[in-house]
N, C-alpha and C positions, 0 to 999 in steps of 0.2 A: 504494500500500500504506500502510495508518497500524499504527502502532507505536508499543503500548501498554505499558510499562514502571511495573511495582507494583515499588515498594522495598520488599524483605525484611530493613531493617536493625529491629535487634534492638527497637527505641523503636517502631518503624510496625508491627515485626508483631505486637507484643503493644497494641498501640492496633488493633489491628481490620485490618491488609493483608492478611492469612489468611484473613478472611474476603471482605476484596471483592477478592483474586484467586478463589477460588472460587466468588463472585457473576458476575466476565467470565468466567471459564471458562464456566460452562452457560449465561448469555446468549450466549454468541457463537457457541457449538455450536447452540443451538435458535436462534435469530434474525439469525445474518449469515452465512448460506452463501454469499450472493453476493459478499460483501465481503473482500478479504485484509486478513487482521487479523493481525499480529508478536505474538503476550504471551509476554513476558517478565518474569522477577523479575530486581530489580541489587541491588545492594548499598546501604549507604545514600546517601542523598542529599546528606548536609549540612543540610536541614533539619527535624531531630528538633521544634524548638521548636512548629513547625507540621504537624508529622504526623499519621494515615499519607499519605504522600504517594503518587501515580502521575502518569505523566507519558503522556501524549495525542501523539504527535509535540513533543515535549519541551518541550511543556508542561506546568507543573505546577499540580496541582490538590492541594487542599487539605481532608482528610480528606473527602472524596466521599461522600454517601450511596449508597446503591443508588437512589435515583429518580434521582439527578441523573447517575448513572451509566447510567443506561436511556436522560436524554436525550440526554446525549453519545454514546451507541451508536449513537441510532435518527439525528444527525446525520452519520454517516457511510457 
């Protein structure tokens, strides 16, 4: 199972986390049926300076576009 974690702290969701939890939401609903995928919102991270952050099996990545978001998808 991988376990995708978008921080909802206050700094990330007004930098754009709002919007690319709602970007994995309908990728993952139309494109990974076969895969178990965890998304979850946390709280913040600790790292506002480099926000929005999400975390990949707790990795964390650093304001993510949606392509780069698509590759990291289509890799799991």
């Amino acid at each position: 199972m991988t376990t995708i974690k978008v921080c909802l702290g206050s700094s990330c969701y007004v930098r754009g986390n709002d919007k690319t939890l709602a970007f994995l939401e309908d990728y993952i609903s139309k494109n990974k049926k076969d895969v178990t995928i965890e998304l979850l919102g946390c709280r913040c991270s600790n790292a506002c300076q480099d926000g929005p952050s999400i975390f990949i099996n707790d990795k964390r990545y650093a304001h993510p576009s949606h392509e780069e978001l698509t590759n990291l998808l289509e890799g799991l």
